[in-house]
VEXFI-655115 format. One record per residue: residue in one letter; residue number from 1; x, y, z of N, C-alpha, C in turn. Coordinates in nm, 3 decimals, padded with zeros to 5 digits. Each point is the difference from the previous one (the first is absolute). Layout:
BEGIN
> rest; nr; nxx; nyy; nzz; caxx; cayy; cazz; cxx; cyy; czz
> a; NUM; X; Y; Z; X; Y; Z; X; Y; Z
...
END
This chain:
BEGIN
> rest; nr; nxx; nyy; nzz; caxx; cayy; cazz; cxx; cyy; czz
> x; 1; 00.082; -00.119; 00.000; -00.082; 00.119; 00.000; 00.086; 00.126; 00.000
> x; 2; 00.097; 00.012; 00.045; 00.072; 00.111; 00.023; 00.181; -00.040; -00.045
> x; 3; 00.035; 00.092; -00.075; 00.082; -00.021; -00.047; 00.109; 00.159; -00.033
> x; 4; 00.116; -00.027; 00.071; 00.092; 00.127; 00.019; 00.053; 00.009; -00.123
> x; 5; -00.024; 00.147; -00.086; 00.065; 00.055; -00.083; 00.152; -00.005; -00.031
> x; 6; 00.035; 00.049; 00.158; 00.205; -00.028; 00.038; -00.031; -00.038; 00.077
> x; 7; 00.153; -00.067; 00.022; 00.052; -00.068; 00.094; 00.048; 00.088; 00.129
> x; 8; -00.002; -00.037; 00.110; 00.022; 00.072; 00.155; 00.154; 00.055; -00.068
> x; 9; 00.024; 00.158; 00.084; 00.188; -00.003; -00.031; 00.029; 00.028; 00.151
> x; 10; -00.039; -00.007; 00.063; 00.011; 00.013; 00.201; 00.050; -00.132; 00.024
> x; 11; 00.135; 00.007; 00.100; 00.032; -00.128; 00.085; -00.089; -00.075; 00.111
> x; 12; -00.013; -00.122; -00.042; -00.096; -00.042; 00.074; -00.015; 00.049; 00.174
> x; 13; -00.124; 00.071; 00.053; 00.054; -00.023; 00.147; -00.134; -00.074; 00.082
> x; 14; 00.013; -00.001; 00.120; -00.109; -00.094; 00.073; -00.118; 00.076; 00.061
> x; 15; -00.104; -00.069; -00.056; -00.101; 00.110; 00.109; -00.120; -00.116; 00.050
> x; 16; -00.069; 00.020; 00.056; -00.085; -00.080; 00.126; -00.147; 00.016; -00.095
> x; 17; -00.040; -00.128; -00.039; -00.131; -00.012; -00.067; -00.059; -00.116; 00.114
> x; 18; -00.087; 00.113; 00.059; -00.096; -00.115; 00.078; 00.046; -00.027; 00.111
> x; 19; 00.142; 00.034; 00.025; 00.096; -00.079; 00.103; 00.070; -00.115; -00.071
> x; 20; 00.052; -00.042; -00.097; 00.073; -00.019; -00.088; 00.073; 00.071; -00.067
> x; 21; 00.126; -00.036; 00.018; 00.151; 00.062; -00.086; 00.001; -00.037; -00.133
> x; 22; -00.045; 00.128; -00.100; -00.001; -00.032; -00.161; 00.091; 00.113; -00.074
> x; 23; 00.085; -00.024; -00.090; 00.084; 00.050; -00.053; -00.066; 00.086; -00.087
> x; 24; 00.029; 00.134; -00.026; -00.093; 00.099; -00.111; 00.129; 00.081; -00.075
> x; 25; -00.013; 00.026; -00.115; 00.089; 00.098; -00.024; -00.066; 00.148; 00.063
> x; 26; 00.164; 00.093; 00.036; -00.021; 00.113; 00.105; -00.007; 00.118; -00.126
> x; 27; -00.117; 00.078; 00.045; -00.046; 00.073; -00.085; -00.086; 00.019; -00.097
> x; 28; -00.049; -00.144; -00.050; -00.102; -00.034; -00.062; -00.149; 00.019; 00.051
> x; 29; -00.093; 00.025; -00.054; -00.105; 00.036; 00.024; -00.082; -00.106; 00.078
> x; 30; -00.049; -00.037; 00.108; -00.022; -00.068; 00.092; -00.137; -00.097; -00.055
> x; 31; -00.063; 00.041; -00.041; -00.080; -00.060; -00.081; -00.010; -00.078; -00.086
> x; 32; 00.138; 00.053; -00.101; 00.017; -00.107; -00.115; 00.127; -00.083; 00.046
> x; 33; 00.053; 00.017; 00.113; 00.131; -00.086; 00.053; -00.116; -00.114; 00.067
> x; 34; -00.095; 00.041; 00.083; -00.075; -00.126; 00.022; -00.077; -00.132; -00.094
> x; 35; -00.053; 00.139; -00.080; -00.051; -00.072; -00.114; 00.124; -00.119; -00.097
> x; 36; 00.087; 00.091; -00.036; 00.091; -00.100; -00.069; 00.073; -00.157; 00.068
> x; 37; -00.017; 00.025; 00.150; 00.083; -00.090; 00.061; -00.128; -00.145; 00.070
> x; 38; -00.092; 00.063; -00.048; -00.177; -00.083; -00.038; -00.035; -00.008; 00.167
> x; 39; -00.005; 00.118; 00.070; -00.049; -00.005; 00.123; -00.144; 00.070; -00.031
> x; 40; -00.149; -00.041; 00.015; -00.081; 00.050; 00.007; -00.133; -00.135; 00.083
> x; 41; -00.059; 00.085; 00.035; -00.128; 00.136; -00.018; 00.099; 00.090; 00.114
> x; 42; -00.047; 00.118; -00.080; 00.020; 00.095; 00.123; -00.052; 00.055; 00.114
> x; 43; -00.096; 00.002; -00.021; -00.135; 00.001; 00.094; -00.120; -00.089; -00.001
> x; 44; -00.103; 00.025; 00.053; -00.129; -00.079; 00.012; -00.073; 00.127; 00.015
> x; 45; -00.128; 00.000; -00.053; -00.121; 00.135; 00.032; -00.046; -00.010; 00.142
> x; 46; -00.014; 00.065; 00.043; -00.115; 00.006; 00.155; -00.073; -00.094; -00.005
> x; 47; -00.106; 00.017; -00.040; -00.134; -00.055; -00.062; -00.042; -00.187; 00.022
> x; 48; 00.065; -00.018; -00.133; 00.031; -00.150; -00.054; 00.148; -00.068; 00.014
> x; 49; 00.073; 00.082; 00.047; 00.124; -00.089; -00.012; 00.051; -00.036; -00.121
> x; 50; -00.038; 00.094; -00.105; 00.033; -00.033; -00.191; 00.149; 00.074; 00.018
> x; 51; 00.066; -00.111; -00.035; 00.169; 00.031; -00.037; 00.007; 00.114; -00.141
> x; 52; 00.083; 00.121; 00.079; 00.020; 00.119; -00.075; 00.234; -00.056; -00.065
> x; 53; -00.044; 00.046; -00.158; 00.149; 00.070; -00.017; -00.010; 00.107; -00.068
> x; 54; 00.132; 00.052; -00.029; 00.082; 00.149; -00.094; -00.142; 00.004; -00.098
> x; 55; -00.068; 00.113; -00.006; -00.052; -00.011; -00.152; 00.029; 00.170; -00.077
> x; 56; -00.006; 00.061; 00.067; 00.046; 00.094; -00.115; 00.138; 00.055; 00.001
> x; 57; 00.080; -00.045; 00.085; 00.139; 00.047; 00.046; 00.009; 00.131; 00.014
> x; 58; -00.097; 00.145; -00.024; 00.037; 00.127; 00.064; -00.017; 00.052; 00.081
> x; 59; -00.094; -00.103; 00.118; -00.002; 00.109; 00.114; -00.177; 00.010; -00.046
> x; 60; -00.086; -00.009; -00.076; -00.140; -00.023; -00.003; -00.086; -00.059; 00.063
> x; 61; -00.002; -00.159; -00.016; -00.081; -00.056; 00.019; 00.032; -00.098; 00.176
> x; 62; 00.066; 00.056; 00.045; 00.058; -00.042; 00.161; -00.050; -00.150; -00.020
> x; 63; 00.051; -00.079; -00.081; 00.013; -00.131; 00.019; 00.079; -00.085; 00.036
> x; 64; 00.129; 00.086; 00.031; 00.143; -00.046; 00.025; 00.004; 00.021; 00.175
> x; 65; -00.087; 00.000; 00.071; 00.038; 00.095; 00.129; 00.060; -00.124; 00.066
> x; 66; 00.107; 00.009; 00.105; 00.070; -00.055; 00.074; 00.016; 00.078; 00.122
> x; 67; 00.073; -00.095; 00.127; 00.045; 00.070; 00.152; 00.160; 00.010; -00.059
> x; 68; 00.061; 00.103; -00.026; 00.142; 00.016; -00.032; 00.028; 00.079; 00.133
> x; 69; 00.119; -00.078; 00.082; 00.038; 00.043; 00.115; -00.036; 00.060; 00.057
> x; 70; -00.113; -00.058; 00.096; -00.097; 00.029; 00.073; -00.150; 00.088; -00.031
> x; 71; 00.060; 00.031; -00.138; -00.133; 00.124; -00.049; -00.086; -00.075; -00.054
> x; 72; -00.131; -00.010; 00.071; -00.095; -00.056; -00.154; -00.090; 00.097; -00.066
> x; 73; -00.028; -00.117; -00.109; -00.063; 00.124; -00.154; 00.064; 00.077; -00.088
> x; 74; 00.125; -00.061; 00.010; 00.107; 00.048; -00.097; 00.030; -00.070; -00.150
> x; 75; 00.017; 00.073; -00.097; -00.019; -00.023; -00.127; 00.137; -00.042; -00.045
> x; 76; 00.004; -00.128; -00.012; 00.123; -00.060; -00.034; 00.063; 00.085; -00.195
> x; 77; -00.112; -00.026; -00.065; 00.038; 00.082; -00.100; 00.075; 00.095; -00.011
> x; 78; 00.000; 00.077; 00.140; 00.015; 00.097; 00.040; 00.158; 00.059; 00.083
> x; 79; 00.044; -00.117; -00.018; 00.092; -00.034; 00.098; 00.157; -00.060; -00.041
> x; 80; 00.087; 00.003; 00.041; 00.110; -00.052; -00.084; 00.087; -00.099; 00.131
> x; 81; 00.083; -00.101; 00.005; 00.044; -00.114; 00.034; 00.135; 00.057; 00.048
> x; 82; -00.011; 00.014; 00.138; 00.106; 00.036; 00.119; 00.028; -00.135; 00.071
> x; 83; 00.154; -00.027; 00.008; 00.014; -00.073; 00.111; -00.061; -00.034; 00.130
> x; 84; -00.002; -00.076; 00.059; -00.065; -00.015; 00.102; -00.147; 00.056; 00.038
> x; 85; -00.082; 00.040; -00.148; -00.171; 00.012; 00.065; -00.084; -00.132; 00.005
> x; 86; -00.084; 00.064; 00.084; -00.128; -00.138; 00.034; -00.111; 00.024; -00.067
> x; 87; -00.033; -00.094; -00.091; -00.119; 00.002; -00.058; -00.051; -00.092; 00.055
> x; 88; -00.188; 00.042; 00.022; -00.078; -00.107; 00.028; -00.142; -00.001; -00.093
> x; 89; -00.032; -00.104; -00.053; -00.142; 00.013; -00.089; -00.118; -00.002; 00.136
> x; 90; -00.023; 00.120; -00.056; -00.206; 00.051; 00.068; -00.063; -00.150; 00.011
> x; 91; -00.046; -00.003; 00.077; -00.131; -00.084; 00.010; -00.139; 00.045; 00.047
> x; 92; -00.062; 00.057; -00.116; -00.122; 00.056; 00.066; 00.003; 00.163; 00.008
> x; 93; -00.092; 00.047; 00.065; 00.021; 00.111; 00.108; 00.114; 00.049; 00.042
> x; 94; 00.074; 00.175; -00.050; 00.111; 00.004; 00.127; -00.054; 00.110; 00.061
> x; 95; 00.015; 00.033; 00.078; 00.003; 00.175; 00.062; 00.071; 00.078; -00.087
> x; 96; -00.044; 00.131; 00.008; 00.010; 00.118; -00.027; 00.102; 00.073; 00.096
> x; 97; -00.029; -00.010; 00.105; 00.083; 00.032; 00.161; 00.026; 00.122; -00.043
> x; 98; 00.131; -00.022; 00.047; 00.040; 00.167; 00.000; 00.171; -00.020; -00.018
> x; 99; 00.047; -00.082; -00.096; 00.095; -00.042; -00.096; 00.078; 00.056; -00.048
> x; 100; 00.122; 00.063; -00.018; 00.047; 00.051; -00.110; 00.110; -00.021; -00.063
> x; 101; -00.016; -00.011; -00.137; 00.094; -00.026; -00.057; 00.137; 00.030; 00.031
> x; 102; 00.096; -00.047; -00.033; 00.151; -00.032; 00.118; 00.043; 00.180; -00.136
> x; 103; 00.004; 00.011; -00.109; 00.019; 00.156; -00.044; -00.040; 00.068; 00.069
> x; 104; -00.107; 00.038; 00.045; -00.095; 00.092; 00.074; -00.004; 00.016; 00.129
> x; 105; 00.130; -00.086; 00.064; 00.021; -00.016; 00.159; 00.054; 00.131; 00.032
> x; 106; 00.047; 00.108; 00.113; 00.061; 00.062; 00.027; -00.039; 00.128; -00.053
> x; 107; -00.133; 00.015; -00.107; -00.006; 00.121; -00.046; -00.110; 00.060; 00.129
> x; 108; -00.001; 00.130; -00.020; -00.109; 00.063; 00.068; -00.139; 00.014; -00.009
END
């Protein structure tokens, strides 16, 4: 179903899927490093529990949402492949809370 245009050019590094150690290239777009390395669903809906993946890759259709180090509702699309982050696939329902993105820490 999904198939990468290029090839990764980032050295592989390790990041935490699920609580599992999986190798991603660093810098690559987090979305299609999952996608290519055939880790999916990414989520599940609230609702029904219907397994969500990537569908429009820009940041649209929030089908990609994940808990990326500690934040949930974050748009993997959205996102690029750092050493040592934790991704976790949604199940369901997350909070809204009062969250913020690890950029947006420290501002006023």
């Amino acid at each position: 179903m999904f198939r990468s245009l290029t090839e990764p050019t980032g050295r592989l590094v390790t990041v935490s899927l699920d609580g599992r150690s999986v190798e991603l290239p660093e810098g690559d777009n987090l979305a299609v490093a999952l996608l290519r390395a055939g880790h999916g669903p990414f989520r599940t809906t609230p609702v029904k529990a219907a397994p969500r993946m990537p569908y429009c890759m820009m940041g649209v259709c929030f089908e990609c949402l994940a808990e990326i180090d500690g934040v949930p509702n974050r748009q993997t699309c959205q996102e690029r492949v750092v050493p040592g982050q934790s991704i976790r696939r949604q199940d369901g329902a997350r909070s809204t809370g009062s969250a913020v993105a690890p950029a947006a820490r420290g501002t006023p």
